[in-house]
C-alpha positions as CSV (number, residue, x, y, z in Angstrom):
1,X,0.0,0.0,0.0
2,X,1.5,3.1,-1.0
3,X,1.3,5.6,1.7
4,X,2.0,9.4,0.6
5,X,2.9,10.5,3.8
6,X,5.6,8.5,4.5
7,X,7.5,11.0,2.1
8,X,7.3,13.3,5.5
9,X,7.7,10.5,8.1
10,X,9.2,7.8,6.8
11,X,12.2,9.4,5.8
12,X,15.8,9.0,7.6
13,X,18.0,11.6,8.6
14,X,17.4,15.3,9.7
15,X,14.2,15.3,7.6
16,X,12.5,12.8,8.6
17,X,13.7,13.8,12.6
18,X,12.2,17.1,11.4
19,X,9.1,16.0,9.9
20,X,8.5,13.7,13.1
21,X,9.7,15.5,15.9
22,X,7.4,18.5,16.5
23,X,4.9,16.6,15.4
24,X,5.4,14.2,18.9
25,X,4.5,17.5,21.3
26,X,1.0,16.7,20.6
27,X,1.9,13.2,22.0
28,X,2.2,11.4,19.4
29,X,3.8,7.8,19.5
30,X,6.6,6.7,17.6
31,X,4.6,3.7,16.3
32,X,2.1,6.5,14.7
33,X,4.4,7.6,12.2
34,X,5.2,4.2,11.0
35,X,2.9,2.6,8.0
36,X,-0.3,3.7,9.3
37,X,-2.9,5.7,6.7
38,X,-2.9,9.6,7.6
39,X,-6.0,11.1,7.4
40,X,-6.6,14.7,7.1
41,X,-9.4,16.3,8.5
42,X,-10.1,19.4,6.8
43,X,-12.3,21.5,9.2
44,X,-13.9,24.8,8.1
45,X,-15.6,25.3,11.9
46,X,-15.9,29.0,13.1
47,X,-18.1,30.7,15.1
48,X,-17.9,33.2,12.3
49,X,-19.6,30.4,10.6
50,X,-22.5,29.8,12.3
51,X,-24.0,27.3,10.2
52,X,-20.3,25.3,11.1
53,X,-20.3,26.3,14.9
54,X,-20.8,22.5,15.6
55,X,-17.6,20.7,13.4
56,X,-15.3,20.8,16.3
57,X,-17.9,17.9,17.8
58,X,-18.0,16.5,14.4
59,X,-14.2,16.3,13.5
60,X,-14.6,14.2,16.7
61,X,-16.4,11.5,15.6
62,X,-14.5,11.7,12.5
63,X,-11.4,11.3,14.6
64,X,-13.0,8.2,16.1
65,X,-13.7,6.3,13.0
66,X,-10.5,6.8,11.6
67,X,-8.4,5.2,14.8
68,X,-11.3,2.3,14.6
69,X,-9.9,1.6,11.1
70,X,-6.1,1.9,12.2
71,X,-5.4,5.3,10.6
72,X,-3.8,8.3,12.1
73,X,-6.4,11.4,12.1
74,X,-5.0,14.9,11.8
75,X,-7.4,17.9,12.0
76,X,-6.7,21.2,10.1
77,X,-8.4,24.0,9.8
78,X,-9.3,26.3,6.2
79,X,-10.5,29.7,5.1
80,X,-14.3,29.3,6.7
81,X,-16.9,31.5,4.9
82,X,-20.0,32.6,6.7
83,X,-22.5,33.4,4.4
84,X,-24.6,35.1,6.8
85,X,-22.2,37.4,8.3
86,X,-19.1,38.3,5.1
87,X,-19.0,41.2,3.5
88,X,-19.1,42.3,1.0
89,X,-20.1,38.3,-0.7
90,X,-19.0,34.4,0.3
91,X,-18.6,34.4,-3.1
92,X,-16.7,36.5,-3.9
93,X,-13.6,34.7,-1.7
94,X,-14.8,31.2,-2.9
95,X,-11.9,30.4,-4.8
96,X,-10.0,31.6,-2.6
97,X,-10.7,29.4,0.0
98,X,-10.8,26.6,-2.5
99,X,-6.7,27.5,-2.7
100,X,-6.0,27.4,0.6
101,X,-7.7,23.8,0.6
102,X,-5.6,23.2,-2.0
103,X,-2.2,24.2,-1.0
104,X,-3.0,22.8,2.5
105,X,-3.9,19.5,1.1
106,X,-0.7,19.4,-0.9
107,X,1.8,20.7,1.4
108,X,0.7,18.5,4.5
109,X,1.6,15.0,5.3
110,X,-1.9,12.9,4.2
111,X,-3.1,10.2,2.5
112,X,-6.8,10.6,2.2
113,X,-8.8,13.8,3.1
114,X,-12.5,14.2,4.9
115,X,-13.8,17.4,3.7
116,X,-16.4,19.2,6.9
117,X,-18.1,21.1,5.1
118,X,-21.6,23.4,5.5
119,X,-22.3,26.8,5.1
120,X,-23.0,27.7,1.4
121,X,-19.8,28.3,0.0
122,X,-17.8,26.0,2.0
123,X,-18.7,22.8,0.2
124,X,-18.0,23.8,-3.1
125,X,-14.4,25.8,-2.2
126,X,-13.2,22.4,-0.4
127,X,-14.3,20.4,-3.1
128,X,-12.8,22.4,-5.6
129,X,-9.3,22.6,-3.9
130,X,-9.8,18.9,-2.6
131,X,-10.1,17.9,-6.5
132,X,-7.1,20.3,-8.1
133,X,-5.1,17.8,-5.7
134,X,-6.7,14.5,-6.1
135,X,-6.1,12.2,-3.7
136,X,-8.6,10.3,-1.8
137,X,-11.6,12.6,-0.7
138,X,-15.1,12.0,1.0
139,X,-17.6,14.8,2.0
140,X,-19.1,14.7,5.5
141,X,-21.5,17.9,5.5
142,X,-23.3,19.5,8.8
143,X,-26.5,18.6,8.1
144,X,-29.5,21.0,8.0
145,X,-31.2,22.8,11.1
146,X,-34.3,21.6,12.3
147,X,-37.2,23.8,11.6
148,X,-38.1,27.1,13.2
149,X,-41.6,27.5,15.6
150,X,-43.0,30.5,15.1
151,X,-46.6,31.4,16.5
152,X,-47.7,27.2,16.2
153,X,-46.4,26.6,12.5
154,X,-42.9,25.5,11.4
155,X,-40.8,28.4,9.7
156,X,-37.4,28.2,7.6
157,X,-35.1,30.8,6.0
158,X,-37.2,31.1,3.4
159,X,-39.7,32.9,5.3
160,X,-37.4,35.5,6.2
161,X,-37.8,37.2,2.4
162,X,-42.2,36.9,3.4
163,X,-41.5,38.4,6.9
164,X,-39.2,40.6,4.9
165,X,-42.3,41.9,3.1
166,X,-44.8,41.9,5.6
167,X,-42.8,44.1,7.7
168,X,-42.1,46.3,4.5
169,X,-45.8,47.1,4.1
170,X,-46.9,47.5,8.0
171,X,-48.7,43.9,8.5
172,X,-45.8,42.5,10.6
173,X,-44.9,45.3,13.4
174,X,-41.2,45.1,14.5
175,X,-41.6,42.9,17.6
176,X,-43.2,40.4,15.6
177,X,-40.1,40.6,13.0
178,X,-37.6,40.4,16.1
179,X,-39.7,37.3,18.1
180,X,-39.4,35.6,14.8
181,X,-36.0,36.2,14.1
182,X,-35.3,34.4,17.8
183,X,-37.4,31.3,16.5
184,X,-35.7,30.8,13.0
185,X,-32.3,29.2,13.7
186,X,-33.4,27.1,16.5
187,X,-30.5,24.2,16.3
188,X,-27.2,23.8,15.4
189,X,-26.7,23.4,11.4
190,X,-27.1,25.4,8.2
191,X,-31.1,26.3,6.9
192,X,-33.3,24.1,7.1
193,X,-35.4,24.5,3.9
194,X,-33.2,23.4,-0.1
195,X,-31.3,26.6,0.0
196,X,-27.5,26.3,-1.6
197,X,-26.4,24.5,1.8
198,X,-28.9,22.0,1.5
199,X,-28.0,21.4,-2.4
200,X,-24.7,21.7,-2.2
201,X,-24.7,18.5,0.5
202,X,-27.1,16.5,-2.1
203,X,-24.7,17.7,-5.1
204,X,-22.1,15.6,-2.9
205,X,-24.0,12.9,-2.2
206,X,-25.3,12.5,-5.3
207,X,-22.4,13.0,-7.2
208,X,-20.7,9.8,-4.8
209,X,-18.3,11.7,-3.2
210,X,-20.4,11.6,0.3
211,X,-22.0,8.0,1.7
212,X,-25.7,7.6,1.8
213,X,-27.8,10.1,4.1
214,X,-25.2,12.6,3.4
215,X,-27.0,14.9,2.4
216,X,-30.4,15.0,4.8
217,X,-29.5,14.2,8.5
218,X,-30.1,16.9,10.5
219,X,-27.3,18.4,12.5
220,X,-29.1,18.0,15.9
221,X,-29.6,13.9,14.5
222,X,-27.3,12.0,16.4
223,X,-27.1,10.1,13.1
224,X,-25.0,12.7,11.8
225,X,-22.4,11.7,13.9
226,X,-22.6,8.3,13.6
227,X,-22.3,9.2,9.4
228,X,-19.2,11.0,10.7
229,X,-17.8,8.0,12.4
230,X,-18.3,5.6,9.6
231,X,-16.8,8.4,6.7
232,X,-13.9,8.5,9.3
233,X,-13.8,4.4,8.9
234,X,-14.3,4.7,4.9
235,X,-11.5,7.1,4.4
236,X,-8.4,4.5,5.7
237,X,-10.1,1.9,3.4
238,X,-10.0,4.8,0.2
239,X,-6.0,4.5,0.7
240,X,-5.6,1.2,0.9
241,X,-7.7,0.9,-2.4
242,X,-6.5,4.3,-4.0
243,X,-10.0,5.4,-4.7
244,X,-9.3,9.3,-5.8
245,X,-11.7,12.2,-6.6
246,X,-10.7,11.2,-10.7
247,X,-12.2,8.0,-10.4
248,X,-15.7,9.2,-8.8
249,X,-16.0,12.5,-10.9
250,X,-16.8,11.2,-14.2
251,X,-19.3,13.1,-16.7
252,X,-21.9,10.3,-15.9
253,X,-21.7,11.7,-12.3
254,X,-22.0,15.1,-13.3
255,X,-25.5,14.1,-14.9
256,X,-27.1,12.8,-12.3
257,X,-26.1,15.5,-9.6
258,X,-27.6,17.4,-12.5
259,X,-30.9,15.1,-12.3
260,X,-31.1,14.7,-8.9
261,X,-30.9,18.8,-8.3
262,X,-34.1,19.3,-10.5
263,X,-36.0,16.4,-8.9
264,X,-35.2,18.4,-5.4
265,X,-35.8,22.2,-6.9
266,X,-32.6,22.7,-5.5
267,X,-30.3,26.1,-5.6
268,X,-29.8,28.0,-8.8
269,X,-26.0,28.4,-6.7
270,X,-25.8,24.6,-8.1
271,X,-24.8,25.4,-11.5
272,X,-22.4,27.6,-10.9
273,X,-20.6,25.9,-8.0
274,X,-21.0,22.4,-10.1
275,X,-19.8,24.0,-13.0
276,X,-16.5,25.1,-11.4
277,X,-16.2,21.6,-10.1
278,X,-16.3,20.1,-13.3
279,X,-13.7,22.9,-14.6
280,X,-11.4,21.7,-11.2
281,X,-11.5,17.9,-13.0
282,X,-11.4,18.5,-16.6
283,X,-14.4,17.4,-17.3
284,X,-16.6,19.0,-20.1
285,X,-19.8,20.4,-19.0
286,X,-22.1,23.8,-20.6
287,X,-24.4,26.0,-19.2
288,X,-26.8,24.5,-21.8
289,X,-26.1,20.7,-20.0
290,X,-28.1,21.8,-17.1
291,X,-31.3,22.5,-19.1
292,X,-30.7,19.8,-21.7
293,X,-30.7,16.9,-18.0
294,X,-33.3,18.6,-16.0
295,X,-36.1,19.5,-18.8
296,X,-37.2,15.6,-18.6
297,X,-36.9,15.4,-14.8
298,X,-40.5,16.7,-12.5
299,X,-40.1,18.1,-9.1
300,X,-40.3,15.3,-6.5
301,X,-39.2,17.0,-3.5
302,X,-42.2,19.2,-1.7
303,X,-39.5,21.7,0.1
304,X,-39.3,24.9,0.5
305,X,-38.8,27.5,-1.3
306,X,-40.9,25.6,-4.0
307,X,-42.9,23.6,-1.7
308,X,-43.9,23.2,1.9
309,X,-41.7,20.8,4.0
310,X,-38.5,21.0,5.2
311,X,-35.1,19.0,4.9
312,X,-35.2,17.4,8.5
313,X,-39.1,16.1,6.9
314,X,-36.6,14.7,3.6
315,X,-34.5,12.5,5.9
316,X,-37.4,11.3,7.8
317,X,-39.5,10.4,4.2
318,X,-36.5,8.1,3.2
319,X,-33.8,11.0,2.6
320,X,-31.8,11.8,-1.1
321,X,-32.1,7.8,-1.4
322,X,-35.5,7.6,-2.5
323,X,-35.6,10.8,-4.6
324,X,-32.5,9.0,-6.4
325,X,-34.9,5.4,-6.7
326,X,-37.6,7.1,-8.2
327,X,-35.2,8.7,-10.3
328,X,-33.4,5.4,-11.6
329,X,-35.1,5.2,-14.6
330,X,-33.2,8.8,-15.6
331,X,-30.0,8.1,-13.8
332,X,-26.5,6.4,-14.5
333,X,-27.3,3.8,-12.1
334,X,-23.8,2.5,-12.8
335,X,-21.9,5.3,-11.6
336,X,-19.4,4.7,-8.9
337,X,-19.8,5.9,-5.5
338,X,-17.0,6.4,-2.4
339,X,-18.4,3.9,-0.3
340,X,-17.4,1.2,-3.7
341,X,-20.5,0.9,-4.5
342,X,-23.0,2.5,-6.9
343,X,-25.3,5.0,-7.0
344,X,-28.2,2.7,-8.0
345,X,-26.9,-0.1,-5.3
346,X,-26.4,2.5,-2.6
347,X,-30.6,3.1,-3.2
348,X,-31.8,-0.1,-4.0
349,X,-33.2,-0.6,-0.5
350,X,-34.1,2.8,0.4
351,X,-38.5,3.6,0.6
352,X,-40.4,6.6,0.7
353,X,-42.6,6.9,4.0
354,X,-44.1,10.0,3.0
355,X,-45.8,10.6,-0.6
356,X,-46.6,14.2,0.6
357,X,-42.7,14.6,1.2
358,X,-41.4,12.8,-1.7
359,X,-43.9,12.8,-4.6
360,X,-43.3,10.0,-7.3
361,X,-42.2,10.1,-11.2
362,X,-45.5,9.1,-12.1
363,X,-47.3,11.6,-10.0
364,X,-44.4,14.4,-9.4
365,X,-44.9,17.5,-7.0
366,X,-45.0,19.7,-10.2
367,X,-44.2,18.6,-13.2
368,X,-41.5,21.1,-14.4
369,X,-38.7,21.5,-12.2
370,X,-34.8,22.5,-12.3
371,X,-33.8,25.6,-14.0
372,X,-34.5,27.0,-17.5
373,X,-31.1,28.1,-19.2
374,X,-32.4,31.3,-21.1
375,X,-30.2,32.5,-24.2
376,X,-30.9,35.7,-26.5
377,X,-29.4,39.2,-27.3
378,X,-29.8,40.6,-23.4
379,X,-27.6,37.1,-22.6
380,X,-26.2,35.3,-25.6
381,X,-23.7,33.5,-23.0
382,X,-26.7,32.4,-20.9
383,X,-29.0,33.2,-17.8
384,X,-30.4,31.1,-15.6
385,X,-34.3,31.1,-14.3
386,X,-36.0,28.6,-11.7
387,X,-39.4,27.4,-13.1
388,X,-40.3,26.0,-9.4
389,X,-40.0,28.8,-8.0
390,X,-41.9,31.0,-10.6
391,X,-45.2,32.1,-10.5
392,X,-46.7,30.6,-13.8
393,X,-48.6,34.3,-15.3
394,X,-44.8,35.5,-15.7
395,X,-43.4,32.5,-17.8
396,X,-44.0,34.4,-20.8
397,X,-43.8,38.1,-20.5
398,X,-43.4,41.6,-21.6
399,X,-42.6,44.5,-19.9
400,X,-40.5,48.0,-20.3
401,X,-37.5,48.1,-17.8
402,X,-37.2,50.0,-14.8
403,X,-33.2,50.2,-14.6
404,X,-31.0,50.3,-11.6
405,X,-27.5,51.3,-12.5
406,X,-26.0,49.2,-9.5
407,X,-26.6,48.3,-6.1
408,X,-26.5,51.3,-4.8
409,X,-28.5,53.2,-7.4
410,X,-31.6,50.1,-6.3
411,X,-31.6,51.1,-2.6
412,X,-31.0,54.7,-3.3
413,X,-34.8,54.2,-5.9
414,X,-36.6,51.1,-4.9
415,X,-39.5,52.7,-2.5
416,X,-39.8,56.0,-3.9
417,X,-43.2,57.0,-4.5
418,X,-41.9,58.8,-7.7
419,X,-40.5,55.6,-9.2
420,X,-42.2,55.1,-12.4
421,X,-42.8,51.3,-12.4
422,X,-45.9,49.5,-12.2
423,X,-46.8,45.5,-12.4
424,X,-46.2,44.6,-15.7
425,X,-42.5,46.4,-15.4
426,X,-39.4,44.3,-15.6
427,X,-37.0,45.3,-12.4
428,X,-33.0,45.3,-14.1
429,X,-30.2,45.0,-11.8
430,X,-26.9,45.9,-13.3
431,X,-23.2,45.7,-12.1
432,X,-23.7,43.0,-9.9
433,X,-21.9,40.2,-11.6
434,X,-18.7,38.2,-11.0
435,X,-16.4,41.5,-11.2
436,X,-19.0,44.5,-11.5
437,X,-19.7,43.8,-7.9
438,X,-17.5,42.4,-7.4
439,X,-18.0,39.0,-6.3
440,X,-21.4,38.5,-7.4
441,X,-23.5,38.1,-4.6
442,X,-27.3,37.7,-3.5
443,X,-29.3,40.3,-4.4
444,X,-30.9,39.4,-7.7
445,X,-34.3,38.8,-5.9
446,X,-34.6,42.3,-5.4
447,X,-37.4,43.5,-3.1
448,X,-40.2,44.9,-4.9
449,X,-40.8,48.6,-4.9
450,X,-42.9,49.3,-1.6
451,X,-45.5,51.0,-3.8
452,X,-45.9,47.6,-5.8
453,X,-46.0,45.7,-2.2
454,X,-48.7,48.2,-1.4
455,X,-51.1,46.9,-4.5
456,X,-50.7,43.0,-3.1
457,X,-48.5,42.6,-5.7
458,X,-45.9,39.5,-4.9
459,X,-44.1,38.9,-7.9
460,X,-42.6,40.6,-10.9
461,X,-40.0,39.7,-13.7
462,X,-36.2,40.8,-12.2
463,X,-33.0,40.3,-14.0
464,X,-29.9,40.7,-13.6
465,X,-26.2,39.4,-13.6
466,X,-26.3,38.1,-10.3
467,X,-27.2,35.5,-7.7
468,X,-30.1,34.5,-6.0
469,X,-29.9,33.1,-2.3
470,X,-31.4,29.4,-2.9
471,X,-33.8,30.7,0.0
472,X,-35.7,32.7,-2.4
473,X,-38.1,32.5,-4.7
474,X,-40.1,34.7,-7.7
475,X,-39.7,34.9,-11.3
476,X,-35.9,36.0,-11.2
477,X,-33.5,35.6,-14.1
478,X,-30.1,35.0,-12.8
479,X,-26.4,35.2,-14.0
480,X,-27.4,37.6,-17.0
481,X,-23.8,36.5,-19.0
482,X,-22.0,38.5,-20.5
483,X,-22.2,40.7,-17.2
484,X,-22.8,44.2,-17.5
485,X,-19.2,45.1,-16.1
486,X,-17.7,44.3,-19.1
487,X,-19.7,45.6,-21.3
488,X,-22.3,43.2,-21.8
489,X,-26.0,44.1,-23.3
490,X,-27.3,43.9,-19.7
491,X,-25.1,47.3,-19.7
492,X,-26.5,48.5,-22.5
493,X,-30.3,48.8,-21.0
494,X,-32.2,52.0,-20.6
495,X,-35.5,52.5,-18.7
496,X,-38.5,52.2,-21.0
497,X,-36.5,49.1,-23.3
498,X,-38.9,46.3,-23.5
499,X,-37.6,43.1,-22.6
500,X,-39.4,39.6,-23.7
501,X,-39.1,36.7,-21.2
502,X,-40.1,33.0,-23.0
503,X,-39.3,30.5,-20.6
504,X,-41.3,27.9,-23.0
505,X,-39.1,29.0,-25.5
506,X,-35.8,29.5,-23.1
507,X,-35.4,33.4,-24.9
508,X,-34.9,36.5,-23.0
509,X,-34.4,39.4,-25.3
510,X,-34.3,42.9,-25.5
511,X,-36.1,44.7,-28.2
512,X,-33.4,47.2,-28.7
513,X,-32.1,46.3,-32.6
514,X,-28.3,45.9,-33.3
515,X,-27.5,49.1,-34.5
516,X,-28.8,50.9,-31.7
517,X,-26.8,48.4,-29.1
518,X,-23.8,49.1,-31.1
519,X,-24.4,52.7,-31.0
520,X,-25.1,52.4,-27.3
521,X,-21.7,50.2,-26.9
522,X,-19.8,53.3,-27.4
523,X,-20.4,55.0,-24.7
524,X,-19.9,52.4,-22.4
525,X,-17.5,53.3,-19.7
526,X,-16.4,50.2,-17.5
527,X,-16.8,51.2,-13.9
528,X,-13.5,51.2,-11.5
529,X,-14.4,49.5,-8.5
530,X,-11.2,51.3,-6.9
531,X,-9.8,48.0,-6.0
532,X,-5.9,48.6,-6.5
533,X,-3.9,46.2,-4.1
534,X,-4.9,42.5,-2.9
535,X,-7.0,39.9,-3.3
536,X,-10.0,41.7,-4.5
537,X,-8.0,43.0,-7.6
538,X,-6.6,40.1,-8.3
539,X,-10.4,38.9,-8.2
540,X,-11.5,41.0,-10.9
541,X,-8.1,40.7,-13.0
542,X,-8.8,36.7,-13.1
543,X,-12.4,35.4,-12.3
544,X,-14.5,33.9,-15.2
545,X,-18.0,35.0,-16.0
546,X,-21.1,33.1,-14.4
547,X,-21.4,30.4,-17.6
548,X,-18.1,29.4,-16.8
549,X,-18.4,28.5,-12.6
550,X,-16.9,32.1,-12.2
551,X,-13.3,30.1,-11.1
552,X,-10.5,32.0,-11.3
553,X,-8.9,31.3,-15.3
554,X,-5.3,30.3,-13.6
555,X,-7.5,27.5,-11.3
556,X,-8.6,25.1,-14.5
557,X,-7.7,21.6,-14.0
558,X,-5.3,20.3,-11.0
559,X,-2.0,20.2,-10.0
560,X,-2.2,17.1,-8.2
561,X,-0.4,15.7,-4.7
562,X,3.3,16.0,-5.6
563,X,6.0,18.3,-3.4
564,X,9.2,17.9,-5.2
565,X,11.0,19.7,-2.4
566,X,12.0,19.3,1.2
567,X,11.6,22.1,3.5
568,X,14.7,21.6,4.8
């Protein structure tokens, strides 16, 4: 069995004394060092974090799994990104958490690697970095909170944009907004409805990196750290059978996190997060891929934001396990998993104990789920829109834009009683894209104007070149690429324009003819963020537009696990 770190310990001499010796203040024995599978517990916990407060008990468990299988566990910690509490975006220092995985994965002395991962942003980033080195890898995520009890009904993060509302227009006073807020996060783990956190765990799961029940356990579940334990156990036997990230991540598992996604309605975050993945391994995957896989898969999953239930109510109805049954007839069944066997053996067994939960194939939740990939002149690179989490009267629509230059500009206008926008208007959100922002965060479901709110008005058409939180819900076109920052047509938009959304027909265009953009084009000025020195310039120097997985260009493919030299 080839062990990788016995490059550190098992050499002779002053390096290996070196390698070894500081090492033994933790109180280590000799007998550690020698042949025995390091495992490398890559920890994201923070209190920053909230959503990740609870991995130091987790790591534990891990910890306790790996000495059961005669490994050696060492715990590390990474970049951990709170996406409740960074400014000005998670996303916008994604990748570069996603190198400090990396860097710490390849200059430490381990053989296999257990990823903790929760909060939004920290799944992907350690998956990324975790495949640009490739050596054995398995996913234990924190599993979901339980749901919120507010006034004798159950209430998620999704509710937070409704409350949002209601308070905006007078029918929740500000006590009620605060006693609510106390009732939300009411245990330990990231939200509890299929926001990004949620998907990003099934994206694991289903993609094989994670073992069954992954993705659904609640935090609070003592089956969490039981899954823990055992993915501590599982990562000695990947070394001794050399089971890497490369032999999991094949296009074939791409696809069916791309299936299993739409049958759960889950985070529009998905395709850009998956899509950087894919750019991590070298594997060929399009914006278009995601509408091509999910426009034959329904919505099986009742969960909010597109349903009603919760993911603690998943794990309970039979967990991702029978969403990916139902789902066989779709799926590479085939497709290798981390715990050696496949995705269609790891759900052979599993049944559904709640049809109101986990609707079937036959008689789905609603039958169009996923995301619609929208192409036309307003986004001839792509833009993304959630059907099941639309309302239906907006799938086809026109309406003249009401412009907002930038973030700023949309706060500055949104409740004025003098802005001219009524129902039928199409809100536009410019300069919030990968660099215009920068960082590209989660603010396309803009608020409505409060004079809209004021009408009972819940929904109207909003685009822009930005995110969405995979809390949130309305008809909301996302990821408008190419992003007004450079100089995209989203730039080019001036109030009155009228803009044509076809989801049917997957076309969002403006009617503004060529000529007139091109004349428009020359007076585009790109805007200077003022960003001159660090991390944030390099940001915008190197990050790739939203069709892409917004990676950094320098990040595509790996570098894999070899350290030609000594540090010593």
């Amino acid at each position: 069995m080839y062990l990788r770190s016995q490059e550190w310990f098992g050499r002779t001499g002053k390096d290996g004394f070196i390698y070894r010796a500081w090492m033994k203040n933790q109180g280590f024995p000799h007998h550690l060092f020698e042949s025995k599978p390091v495992i490398g517990i890559c920890n994201t916990f923070s209190e920053l974090t909230p959503c990740n407060a609870h991995f130091r008990d987790l790591a534990e468990a891990v910890k306790r799994g790996v000495w059961e299988a005669g490994g050696f566990p060492l715990e590390f910690p990474v970049m951990s990104l709170g996406e409740c509490q960074m400014k000005p975006t998670t996303m916008l220092f994604r990748n570069l958490a996603s190198m400090d995985v990396e860097e710490s994965i390849r200059g430490n002395s381990m053989d296999a690697v257990v990823l903790l991962c929760g909060c939004d942003k920290t799944t992907p980033s350690l998956v990324m970095g975790a495949c640009s080195v490739d050596i054995p890898t398995l996913v234990v995520s924190g599993g979901p909170m339980l749901a919120g009890k507010y006034k004798g009904r159950n209430i998620g993060t999704s509710d937070l944009w409704r409350f949002a509302e209601a308070n905006k227009k007078g029918e929740m006073s500000q006590e009620e907004f605060v006693a609510a807020e106390a009732c939300m996060a009411r245990s330990q783990g990231h939200c509890a409805v299929m926001g990004t956190a949620s998907t990003m765990a099934a994206m694991v799961e289903s993609l094989g990196l994670a073992l069954p029940d992954n993705a659904t356990i609640p935090a609070a579940d003592s089956r969490r750290k039981v899954l823990a334990h055992m993915a501590g156990m599982r990562a000695v036997e990947l070394v001794k059978q050399n089971i890497r990230p490369s032999d999991i991540l094949t296009r074939q598992a791409f696809e069916n996190a791309i299936m299993v996604n739409a049958a759960l309605g889950g985070s529009t975050n998905f395709i850009i997060h998956l899509t950087a993945i894919a750019g991590r391994m070298g594997v060929p995957l399009s914006i278009d891929d995601f509408d091509k896989l999910s426009a034959q898969i329904p919505l099986l999953a009742n969960l909010q934001p597109s349903g009603e239930h919760f993911v603690e109510d998943l794990f309970y109805a039979g967990g991702l396990p029978a969403i990916i049954k139902e789902l066989r007839q779709f799926l590479h069944n085939d497709a290798m998993t981390i715990n050696g066997r496949t995705l269609g053996e790891n759900s052979l067994a599993a049944e559904c104990y709640n049809r109101d939960v986990i609707a079937s194939v036959a008689e789905p939740f609603k039958p169009e789920s996923g995301v619609a990939i929208l192409k036309g002149n307003l986004c001839p690179n792509g833009a993304v829109l959630k059907p099941s989490a639309a309302s239906p009267e907006l799938m086809q629509h026109t309406g003249r834009a009401v412009v907002f230059e930038n973030i700023d500009d949309y706060k500055k206008r949104i409740d004025d009683p003098e802005l001219d926008v009524d129902p039928s208007c199409v809100l536009v959100l410019k300069n919030v894209g990968p660099k215009g922002y920068p960082g590209m965060p989660e603010v396309g479901n803009m608020q409505l104007p409060a004079k809209i709110l004021a009408l009972g008005v819940h929904d109207m058409v909003r685009i822009s070149d930005g995110r969405m939180s995979g809390t949130g819900f309305g008809t909301v076109v996302l990821h408008v690429s190419p992003e007004a920052a450079i100089g995209g047509n989203l730039a080019l938009v001036q109030d009155g324009d009228l803009i044509t959304l076809d989801v049917e027909n997957r076309l969002l265009n403006l009617h503004v003819d060529n000529e007139e953009l091109a004349r428009r084009l020359t007076h585009f000025k790109p805007i200077d963020l003022g960003y001159e020195r660090g991390y944030t310039r390099m940001y915008i120097h190197h990050v790739l537009q939203a069709h892409e997985g917004a990676d950094f260009d320098f990040l595509q493919g790996g570098s894999g696990p070899v350290v030609k030299r000594d540090s010593h």
